[in-house]
N, C-alpha and C positions, 0 to 999 in steps of 0.2 A: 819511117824510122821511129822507134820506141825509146826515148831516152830515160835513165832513169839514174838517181843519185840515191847514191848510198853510202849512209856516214861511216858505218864499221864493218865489210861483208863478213867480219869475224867474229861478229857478233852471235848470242845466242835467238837473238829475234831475228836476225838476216837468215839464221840458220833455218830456224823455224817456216820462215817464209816461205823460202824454195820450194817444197812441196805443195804446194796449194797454189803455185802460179798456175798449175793444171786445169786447177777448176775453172781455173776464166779462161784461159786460153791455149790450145792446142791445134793440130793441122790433122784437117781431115782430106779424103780422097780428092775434096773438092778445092782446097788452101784454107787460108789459117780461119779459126771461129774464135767467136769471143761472146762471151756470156758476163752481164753484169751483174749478177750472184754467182752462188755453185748448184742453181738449180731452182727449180719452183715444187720444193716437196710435200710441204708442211699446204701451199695454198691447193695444191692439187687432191691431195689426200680429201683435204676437208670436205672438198665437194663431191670427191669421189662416195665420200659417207654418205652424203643428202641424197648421190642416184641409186647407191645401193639400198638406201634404209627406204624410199620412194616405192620399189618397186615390191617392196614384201618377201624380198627373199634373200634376205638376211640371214636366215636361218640353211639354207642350203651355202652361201658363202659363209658362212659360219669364221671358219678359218682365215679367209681375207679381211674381212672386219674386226677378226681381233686382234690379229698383226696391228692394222691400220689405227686401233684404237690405241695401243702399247707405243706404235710411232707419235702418237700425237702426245702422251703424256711424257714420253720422253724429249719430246723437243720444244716442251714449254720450260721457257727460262726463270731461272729459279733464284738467280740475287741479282742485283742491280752490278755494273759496271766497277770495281776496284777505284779506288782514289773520291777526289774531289770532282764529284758532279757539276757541282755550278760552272770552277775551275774550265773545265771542259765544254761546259754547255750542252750537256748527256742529259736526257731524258731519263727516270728512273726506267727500269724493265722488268724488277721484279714480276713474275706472274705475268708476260709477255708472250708471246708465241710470234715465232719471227717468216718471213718469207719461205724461205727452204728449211734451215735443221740449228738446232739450238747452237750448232758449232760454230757457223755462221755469227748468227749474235744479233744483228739489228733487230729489233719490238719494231711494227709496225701495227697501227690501228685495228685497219681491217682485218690482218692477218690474226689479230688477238681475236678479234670479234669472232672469225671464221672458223679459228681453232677452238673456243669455247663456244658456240653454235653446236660445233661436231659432238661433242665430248659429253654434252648437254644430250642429246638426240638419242645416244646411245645408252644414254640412263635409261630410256623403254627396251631397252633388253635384258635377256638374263643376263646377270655376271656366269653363269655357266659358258654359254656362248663368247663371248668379250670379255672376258675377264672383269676385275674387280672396277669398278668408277673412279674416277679422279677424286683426289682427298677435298674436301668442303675447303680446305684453309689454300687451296691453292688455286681454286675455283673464286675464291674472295679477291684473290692476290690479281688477276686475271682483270675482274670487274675494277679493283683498284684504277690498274693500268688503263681502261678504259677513261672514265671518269675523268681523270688526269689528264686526258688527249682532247678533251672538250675543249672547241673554241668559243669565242663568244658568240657564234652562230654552230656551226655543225665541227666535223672533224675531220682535220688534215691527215698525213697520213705517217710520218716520224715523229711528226715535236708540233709543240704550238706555230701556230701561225704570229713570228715572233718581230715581223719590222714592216714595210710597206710593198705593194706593186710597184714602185717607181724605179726599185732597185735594179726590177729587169732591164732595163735601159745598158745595164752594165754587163748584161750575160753575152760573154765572150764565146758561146758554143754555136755552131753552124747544123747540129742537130736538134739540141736539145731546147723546149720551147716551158716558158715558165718556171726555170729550177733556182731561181734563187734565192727564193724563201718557199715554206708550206703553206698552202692550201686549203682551206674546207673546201671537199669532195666531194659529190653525191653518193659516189660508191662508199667510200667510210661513212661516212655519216648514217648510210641505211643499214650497210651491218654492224655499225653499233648499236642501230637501234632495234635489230633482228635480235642479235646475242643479250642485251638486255633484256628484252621482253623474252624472252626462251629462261634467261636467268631468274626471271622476277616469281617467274610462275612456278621455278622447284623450291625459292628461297626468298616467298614474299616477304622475310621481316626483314631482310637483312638490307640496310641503308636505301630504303624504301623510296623518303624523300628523292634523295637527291638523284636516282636511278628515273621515277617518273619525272622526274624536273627538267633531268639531261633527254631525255626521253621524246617529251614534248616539244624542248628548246629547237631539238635536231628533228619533228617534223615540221616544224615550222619553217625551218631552213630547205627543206628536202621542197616545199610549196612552193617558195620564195626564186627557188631556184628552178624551175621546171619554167623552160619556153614557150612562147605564145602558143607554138604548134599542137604544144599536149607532152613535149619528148623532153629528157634530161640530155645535157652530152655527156660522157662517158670519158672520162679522163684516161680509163685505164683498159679500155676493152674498145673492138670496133661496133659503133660507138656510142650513137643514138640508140641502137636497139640494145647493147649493153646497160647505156644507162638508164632509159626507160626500165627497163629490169628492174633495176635497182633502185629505181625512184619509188616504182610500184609496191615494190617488196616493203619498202622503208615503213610508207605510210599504211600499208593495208598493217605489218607490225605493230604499230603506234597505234591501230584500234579505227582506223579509218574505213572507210568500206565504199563500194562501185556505188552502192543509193547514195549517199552522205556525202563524196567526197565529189567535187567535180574535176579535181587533177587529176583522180583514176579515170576518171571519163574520159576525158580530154587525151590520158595517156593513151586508152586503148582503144579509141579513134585513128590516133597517130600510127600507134602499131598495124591496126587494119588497112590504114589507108597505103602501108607501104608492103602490103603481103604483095607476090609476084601471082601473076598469071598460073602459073603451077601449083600454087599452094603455099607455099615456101618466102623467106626471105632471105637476100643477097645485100651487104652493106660493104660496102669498098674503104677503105685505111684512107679512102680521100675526105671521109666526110669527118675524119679527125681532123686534118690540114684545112681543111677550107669552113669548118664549122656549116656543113649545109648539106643533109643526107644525099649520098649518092650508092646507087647500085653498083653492084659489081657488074664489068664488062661484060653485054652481052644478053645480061639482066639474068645471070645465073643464081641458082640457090645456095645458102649454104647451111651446112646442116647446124652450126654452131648457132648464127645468129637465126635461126628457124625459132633452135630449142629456146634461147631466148624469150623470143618474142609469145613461143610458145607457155613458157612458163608466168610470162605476167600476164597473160591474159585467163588461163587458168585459175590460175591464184586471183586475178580479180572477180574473177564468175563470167565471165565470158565462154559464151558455148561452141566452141568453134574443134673468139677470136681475139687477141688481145694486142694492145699499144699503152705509150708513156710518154710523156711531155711530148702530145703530138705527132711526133714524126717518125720516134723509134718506133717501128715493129717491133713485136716479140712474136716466138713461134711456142704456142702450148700445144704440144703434142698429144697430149690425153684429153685436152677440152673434144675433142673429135667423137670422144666414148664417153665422157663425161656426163655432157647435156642431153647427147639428145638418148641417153639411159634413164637422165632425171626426169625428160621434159615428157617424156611415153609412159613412167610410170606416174606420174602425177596424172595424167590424161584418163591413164585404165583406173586412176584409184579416185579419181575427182569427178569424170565424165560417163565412163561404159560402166564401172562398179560401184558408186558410192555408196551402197549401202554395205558393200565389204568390208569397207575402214571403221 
């Protein structure tokens, strides 16, 4: 049963509400669903860009990439929250890009990072193709928001990491594992430091300092945090090989490299050592719960954590799914087309053609 109080239903904000309980929740053929946003727009888009712009044909999708491009500068948020921020305890948002669609509202890290990554990328196209570029002053506003989310080690993922672990003692959820404070992430922390480094290189004067500084601070943290084995966990994807991903990405961004760096090494040891008999990799939502890589049943492949595993080894020089606090699954139904579009065309443009790119 769903209780739920409410001070005025006569209200214009009760009014308001109504329509949008949709987004979370409605009954389908199978009973009731429940979505804790109104969707994964803006994170999906983003990557959708990196497998289409990967594969060089850009230019035949012409038309879907400049939709995709006009979504993404429309759903980056443009002033901070009404009233008193402190009052609230509101993170500024200015120049933020959030989960799904500016309507929504919540700035998240990565998602900022993700969405300026994208936006970035598409500068190597014509504006004939994609239309015009995101304005510089809103591209600043963006890096702002970045910056801002630094912790004193890497970056969480709403707001600072702002009281202690001990608090979880008190978390009253029988799902939900670690929510009640933020976090530095491996996954935020490396595409902040993707999106920086992407940013540094169209707009090297602009707050130069403190972008290398944050920069470094967060690979340091990305080292600091990688397990003995060689793998990251994956806070937000299944999960070692997600975070592996993202640890790899982090540092080979920050300027690290497979000779130089022995975490890459060590990373893509660990990826190798978990490829399957068929070629492929299979990672099961248990090695979120139990912090200890396990296969999927059966020792089946999956194309998602393949592409993965695919693209950090790639990206390291190598010649060769998603969750949340733990325990929730979430279902991305486009990560299916997503990755392994990205992870084949980095393959033909890194491995069978590089002299193409």
């Amino acid at each position: 049963m769903l209780c739920v109080w409410i001070e005025d239903p006569n209200s214009k904000a009760f009014k308001l509400h109504l329509p949008r309980i949709y987004d979370y929740l409605w009954v389908a053929e199978d009973g009731m669903k429940m979505q804790g946003y109104n969707g994964s727009q803006l994170w999906d888009t983003a990557f959708a860009i990196h497998a289409i712009m990967s594969t060089d044909l850009f230019e035949e999708f012409g038309l879907t990439v400049k939709k995709a491009h006009e979504f993404l500068k429309s759903s980056q948020i443009l002033e901070d929250c009404p009233g008193n921020l402190d009052f609230w305890y509101r993170h500024i948002s200015k120049g933020a890009w959030p989960f799904s669609t500016a309507d929504q509202g919540w700035s998240v890290s990565d998602c900022t990072a993700e969405g300026l990554k994208a936006v970035l990328l598409l500068f190597k196209v014509s504006p004939e193709i994609v239309g015009d570029p995101i304005e510089a002053r809103k591209l600043y506003d963006a890096v702002n928001i970045i910056l801002s989310l630094m912790n004193k080690d890497g970056f969480a993922s709403y707001e600072l990491t702002r009281s202690y672990a001990w608090l979880e003692i008190l978390n009253p959820s029988e799902t939900f594992g670690d929510i009640f404070i933020d976090y530095s992430y491996v996954e935020c922390t490396s595409s902040a430091i993707q999106a920086l480094t992407s940013f540094r290189k169209i707009y090297p004067g602009h707050r130069r300092e403190e972008i290398d500084n944050c920069i470094n601070k967060s690979a340091r943290f990305l080292e600091k945090m990688q397990r003995d084995d060689g793998s990251w966990y994956g806070s937000w994807g299944v999960c070692f090989t997600y975070g592996t991903w993202f640890g790899v990405e982090g540092l080979l961004a920050a300027g690290r490299t497979y000779e130089s760096s022995s975490c890459i090494q060590k990373a893509c040891n660990f990826l190798l050592s978990k490829q399957l008999d068929s070629g492929g990799w299979g990672e099961s939502y248990l090695s979120c719960v139990n912090k200890v890589y396990t296969n999927l049943e059966g020792n089946r492949v999956h194309a998602v954590n393949t592409s993965w595993a695919m693209l950090a080894l790639i990206d390291a020089g190598q010649e060769i799914i998603g969750v949340s606090n733990k325990n929730m699954t979430n279902s991305y139904a486009a990560f299916r087309n997503i990755f392994p579009i990205w992870a084949l065309g980095e393959y033909r443009a890194r491995v069978l053609c590089p002299k193409d790119r």
